[in-house]
mmCIF entry with sequence, helices, sheets and N, C-alpha, C, O atoms, coordinates in Angstrom:
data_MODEL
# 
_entry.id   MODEL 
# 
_entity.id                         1 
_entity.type                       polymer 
_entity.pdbx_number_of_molecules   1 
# 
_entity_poly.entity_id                      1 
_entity_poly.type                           'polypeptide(L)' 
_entity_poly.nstd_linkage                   no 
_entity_poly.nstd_monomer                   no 
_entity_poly.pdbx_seq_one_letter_code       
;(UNK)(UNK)(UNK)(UNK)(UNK)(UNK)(UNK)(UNK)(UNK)(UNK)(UNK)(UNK)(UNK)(UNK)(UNK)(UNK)
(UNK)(UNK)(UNK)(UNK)(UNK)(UNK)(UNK)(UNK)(UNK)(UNK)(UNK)
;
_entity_poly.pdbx_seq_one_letter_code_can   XXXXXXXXXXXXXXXXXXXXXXXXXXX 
_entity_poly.pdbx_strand_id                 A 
# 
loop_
_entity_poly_seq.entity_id 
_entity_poly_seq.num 
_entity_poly_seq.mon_id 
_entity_poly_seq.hetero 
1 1  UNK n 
1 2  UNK n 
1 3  UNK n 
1 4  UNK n 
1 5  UNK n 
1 6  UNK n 
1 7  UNK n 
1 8  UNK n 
1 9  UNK n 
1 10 UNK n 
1 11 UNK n 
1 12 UNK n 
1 13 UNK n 
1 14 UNK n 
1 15 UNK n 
1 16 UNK n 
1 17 UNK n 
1 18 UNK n 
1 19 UNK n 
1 20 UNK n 
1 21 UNK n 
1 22 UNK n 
1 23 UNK n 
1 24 UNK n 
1 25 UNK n 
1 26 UNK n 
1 27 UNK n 
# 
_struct_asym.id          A 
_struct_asym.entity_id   1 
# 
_struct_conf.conf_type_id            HELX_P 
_struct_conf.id                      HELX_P1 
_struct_conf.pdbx_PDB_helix_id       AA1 
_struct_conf.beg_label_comp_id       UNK 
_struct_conf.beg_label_asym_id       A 
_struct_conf.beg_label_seq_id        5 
_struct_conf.pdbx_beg_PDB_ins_code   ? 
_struct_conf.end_label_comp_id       UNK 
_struct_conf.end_label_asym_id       A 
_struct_conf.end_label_seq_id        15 
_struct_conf.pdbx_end_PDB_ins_code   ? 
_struct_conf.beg_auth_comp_id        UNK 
_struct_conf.beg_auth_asym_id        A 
_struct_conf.beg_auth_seq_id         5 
_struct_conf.end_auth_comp_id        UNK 
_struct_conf.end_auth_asym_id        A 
_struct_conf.end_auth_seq_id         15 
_struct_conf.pdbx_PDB_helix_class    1 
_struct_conf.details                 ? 
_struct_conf.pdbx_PDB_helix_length   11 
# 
_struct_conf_type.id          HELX_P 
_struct_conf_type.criteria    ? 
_struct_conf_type.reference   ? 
# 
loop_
_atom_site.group_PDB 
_atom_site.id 
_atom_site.type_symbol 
_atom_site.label_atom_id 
_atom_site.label_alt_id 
_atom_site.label_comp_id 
_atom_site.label_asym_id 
_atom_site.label_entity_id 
_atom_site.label_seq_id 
_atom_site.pdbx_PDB_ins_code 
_atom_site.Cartn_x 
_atom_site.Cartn_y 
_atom_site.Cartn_z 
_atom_site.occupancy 
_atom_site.B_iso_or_equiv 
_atom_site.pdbx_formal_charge 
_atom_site.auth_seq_id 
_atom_site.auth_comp_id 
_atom_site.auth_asym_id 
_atom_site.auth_atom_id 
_atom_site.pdbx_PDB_model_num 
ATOM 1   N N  . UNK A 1 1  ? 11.859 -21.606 14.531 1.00 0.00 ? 1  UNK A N  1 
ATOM 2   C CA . UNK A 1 1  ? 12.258 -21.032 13.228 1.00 0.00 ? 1  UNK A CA 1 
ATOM 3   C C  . UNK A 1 1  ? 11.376 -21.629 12.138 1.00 0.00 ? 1  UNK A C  1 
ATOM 4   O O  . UNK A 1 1  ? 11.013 -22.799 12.018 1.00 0.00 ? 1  UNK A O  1 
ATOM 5   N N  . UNK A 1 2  ? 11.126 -20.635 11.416 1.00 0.00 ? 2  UNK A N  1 
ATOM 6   C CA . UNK A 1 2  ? 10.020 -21.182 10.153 1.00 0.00 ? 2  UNK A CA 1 
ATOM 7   C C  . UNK A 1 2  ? 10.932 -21.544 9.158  1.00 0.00 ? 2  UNK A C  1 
ATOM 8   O O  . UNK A 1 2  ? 12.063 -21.089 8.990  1.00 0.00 ? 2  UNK A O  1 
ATOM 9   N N  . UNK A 1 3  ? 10.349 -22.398 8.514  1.00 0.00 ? 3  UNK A N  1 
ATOM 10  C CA . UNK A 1 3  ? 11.061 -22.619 7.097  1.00 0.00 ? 3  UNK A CA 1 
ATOM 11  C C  . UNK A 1 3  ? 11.398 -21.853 6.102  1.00 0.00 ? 3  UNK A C  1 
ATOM 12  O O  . UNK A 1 3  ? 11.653 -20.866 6.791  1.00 0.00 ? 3  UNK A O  1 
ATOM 13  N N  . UNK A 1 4  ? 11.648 -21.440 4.829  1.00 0.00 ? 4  UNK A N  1 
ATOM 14  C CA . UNK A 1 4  ? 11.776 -20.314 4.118  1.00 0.00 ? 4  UNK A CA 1 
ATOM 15  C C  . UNK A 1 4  ? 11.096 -19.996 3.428  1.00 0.00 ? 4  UNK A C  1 
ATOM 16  O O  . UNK A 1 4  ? 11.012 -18.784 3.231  1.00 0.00 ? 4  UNK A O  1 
ATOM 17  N N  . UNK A 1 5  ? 10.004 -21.175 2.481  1.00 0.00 ? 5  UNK A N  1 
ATOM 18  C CA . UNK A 1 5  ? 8.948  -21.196 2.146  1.00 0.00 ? 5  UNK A CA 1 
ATOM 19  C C  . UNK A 1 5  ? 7.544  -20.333 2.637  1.00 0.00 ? 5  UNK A C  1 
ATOM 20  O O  . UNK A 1 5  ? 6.716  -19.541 2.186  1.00 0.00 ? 5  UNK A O  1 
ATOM 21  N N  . UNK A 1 6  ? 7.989  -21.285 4.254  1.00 0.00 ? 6  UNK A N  1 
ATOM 22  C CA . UNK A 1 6  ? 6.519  -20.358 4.993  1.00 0.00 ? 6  UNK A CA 1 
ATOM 23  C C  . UNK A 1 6  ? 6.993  -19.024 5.294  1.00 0.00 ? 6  UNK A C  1 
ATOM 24  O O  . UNK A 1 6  ? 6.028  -18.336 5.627  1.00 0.00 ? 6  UNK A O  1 
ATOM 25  N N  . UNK A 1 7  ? 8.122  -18.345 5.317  1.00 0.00 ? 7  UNK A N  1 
ATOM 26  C CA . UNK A 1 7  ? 8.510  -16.891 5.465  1.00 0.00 ? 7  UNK A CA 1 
ATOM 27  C C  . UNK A 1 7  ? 8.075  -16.326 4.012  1.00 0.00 ? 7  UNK A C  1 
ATOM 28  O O  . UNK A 1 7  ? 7.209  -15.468 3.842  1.00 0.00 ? 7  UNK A O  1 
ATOM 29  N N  . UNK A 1 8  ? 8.587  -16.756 3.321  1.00 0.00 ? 8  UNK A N  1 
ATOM 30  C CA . UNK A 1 8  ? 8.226  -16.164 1.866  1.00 0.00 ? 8  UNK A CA 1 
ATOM 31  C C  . UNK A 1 8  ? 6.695  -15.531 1.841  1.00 0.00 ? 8  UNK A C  1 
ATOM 32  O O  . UNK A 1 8  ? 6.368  -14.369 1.600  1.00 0.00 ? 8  UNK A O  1 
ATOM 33  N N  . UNK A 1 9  ? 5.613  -17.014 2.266  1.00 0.00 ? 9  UNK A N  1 
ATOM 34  C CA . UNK A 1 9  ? 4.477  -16.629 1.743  1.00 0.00 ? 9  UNK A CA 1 
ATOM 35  C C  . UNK A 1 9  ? 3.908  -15.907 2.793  1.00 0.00 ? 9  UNK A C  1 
ATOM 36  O O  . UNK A 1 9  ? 2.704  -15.732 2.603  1.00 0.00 ? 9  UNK A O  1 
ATOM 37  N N  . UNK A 1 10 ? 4.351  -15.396 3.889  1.00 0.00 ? 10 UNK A N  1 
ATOM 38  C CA . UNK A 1 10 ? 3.589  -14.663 4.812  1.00 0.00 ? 10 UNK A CA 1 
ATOM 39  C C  . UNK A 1 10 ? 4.536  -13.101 4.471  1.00 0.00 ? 10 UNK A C  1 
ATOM 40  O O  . UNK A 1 10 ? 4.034  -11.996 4.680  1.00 0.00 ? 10 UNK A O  1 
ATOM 41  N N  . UNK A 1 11 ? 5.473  -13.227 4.109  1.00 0.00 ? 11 UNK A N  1 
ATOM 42  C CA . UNK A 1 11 ? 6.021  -12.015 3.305  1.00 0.00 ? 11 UNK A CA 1 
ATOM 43  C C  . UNK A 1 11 ? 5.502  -11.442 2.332  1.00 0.00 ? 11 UNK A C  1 
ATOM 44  O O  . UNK A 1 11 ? 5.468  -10.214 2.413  1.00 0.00 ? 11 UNK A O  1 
ATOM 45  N N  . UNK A 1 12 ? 5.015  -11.978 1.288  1.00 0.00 ? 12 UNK A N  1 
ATOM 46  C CA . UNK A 1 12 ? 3.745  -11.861 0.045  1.00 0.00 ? 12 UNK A CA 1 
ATOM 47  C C  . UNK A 1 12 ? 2.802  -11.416 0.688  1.00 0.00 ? 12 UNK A C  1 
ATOM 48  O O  . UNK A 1 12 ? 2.715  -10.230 1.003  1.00 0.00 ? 12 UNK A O  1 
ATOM 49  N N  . UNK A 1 13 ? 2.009  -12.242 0.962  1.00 0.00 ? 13 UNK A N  1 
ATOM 50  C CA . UNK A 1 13 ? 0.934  -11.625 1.824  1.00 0.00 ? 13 UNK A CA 1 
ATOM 51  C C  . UNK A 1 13 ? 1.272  -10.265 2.737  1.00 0.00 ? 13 UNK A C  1 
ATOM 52  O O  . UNK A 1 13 ? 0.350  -9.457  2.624  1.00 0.00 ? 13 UNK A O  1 
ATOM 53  N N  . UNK A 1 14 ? 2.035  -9.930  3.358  1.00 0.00 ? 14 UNK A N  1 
ATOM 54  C CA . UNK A 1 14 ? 2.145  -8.846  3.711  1.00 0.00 ? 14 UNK A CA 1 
ATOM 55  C C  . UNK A 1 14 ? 2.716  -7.658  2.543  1.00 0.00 ? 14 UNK A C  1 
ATOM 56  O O  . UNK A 1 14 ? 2.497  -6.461  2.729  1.00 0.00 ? 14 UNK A O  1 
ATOM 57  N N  . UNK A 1 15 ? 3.305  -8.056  1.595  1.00 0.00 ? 15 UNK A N  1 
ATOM 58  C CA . UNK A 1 15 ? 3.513  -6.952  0.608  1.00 0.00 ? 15 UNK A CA 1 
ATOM 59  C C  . UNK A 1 15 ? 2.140  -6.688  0.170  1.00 0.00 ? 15 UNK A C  1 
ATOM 60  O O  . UNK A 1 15 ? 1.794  -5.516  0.315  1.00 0.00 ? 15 UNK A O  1 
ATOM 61  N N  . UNK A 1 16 ? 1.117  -7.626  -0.418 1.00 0.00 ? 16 UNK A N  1 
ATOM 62  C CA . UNK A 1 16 ? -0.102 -6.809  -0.405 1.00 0.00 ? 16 UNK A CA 1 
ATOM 63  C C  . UNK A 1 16 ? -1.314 -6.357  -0.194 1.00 0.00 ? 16 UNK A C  1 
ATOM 64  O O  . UNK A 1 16 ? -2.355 -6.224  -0.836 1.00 0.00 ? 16 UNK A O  1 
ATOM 65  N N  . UNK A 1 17 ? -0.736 -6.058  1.368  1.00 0.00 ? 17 UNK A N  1 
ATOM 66  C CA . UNK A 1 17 ? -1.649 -5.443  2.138  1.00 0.00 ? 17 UNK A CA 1 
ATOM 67  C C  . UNK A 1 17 ? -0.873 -4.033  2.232  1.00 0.00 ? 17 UNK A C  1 
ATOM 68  O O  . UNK A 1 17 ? -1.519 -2.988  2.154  1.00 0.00 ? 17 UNK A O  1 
ATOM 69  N N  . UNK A 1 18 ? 0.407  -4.025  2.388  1.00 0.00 ? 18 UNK A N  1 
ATOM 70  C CA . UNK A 1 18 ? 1.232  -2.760  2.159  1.00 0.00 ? 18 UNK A CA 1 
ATOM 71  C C  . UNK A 1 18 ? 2.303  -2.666  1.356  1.00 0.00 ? 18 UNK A C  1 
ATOM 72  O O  . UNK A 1 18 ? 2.977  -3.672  1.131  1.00 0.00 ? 18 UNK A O  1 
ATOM 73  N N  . UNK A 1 19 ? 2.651  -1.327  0.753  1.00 0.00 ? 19 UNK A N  1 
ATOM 74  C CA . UNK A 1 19 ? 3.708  -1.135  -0.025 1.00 0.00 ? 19 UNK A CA 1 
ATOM 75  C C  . UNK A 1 19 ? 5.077  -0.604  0.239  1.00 0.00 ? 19 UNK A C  1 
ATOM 76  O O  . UNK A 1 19 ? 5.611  0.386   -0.261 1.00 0.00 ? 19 UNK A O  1 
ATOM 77  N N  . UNK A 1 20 ? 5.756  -1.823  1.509  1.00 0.00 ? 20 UNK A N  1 
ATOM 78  C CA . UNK A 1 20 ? 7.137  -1.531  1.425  1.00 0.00 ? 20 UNK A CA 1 
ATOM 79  C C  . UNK A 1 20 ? 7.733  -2.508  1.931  1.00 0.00 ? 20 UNK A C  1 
ATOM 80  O O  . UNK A 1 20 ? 7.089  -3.350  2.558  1.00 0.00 ? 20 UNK A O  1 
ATOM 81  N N  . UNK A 1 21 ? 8.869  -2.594  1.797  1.00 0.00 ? 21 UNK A N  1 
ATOM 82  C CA . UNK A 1 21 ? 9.420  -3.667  2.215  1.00 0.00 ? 21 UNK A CA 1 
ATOM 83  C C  . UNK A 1 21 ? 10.752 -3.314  3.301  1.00 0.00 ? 21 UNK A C  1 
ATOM 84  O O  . UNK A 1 21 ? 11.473 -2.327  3.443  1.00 0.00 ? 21 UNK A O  1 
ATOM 85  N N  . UNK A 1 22 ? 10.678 -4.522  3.907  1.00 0.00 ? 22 UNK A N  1 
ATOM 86  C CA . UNK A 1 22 ? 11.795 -4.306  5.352  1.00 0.00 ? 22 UNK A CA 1 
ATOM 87  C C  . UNK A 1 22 ? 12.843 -4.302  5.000  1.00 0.00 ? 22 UNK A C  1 
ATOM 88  O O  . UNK A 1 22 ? 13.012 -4.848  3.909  1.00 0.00 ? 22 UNK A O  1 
ATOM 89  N N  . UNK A 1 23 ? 13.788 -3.853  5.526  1.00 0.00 ? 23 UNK A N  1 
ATOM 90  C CA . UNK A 1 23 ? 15.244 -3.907  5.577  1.00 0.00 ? 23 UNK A CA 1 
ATOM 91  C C  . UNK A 1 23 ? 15.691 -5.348  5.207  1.00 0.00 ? 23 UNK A C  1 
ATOM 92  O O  . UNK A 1 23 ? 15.301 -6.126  6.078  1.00 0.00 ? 23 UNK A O  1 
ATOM 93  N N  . UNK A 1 24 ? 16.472 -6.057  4.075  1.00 0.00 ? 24 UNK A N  1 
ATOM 94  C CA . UNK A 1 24 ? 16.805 -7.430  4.060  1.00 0.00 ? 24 UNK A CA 1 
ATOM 95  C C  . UNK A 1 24 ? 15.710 -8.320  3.432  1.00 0.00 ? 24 UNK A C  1 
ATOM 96  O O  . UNK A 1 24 ? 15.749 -9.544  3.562  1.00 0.00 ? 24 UNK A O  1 
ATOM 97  N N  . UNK A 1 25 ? 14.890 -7.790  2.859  1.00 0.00 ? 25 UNK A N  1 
ATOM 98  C CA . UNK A 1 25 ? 14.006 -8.409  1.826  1.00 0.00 ? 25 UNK A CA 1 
ATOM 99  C C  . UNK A 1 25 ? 13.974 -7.860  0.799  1.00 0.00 ? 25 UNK A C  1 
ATOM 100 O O  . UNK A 1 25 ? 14.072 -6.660  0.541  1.00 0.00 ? 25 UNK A O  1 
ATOM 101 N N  . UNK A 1 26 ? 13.756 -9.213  -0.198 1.00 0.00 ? 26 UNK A N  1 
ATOM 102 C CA . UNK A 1 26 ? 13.962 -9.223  -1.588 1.00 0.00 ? 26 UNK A CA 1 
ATOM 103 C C  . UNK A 1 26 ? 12.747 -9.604  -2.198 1.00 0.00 ? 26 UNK A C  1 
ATOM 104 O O  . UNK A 1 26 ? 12.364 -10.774 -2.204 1.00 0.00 ? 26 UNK A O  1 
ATOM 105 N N  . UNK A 1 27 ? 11.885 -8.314  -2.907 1.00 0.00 ? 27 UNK A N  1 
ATOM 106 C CA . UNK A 1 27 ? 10.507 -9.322  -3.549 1.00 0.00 ? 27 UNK A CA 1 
ATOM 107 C C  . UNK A 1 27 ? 11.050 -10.406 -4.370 1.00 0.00 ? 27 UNK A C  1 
ATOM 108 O O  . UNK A 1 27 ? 10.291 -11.213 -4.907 1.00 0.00 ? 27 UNK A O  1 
# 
């Protein structure tokens, strides 16, 4: 399990490369 930090910033990074977000995420 990753920390929440490192989820965050690989979440960012994937918002912009694309424009949508998953089910249960919050920009």
């Amino acid at each position: 399990m990753m920390n929440i930090g490192d989820v965050n910033n690989l979440i960012n990074d994937d918002l912009r490369e694309i424009d949508w977000i998953p089910d249960g995420y919050i920009k």
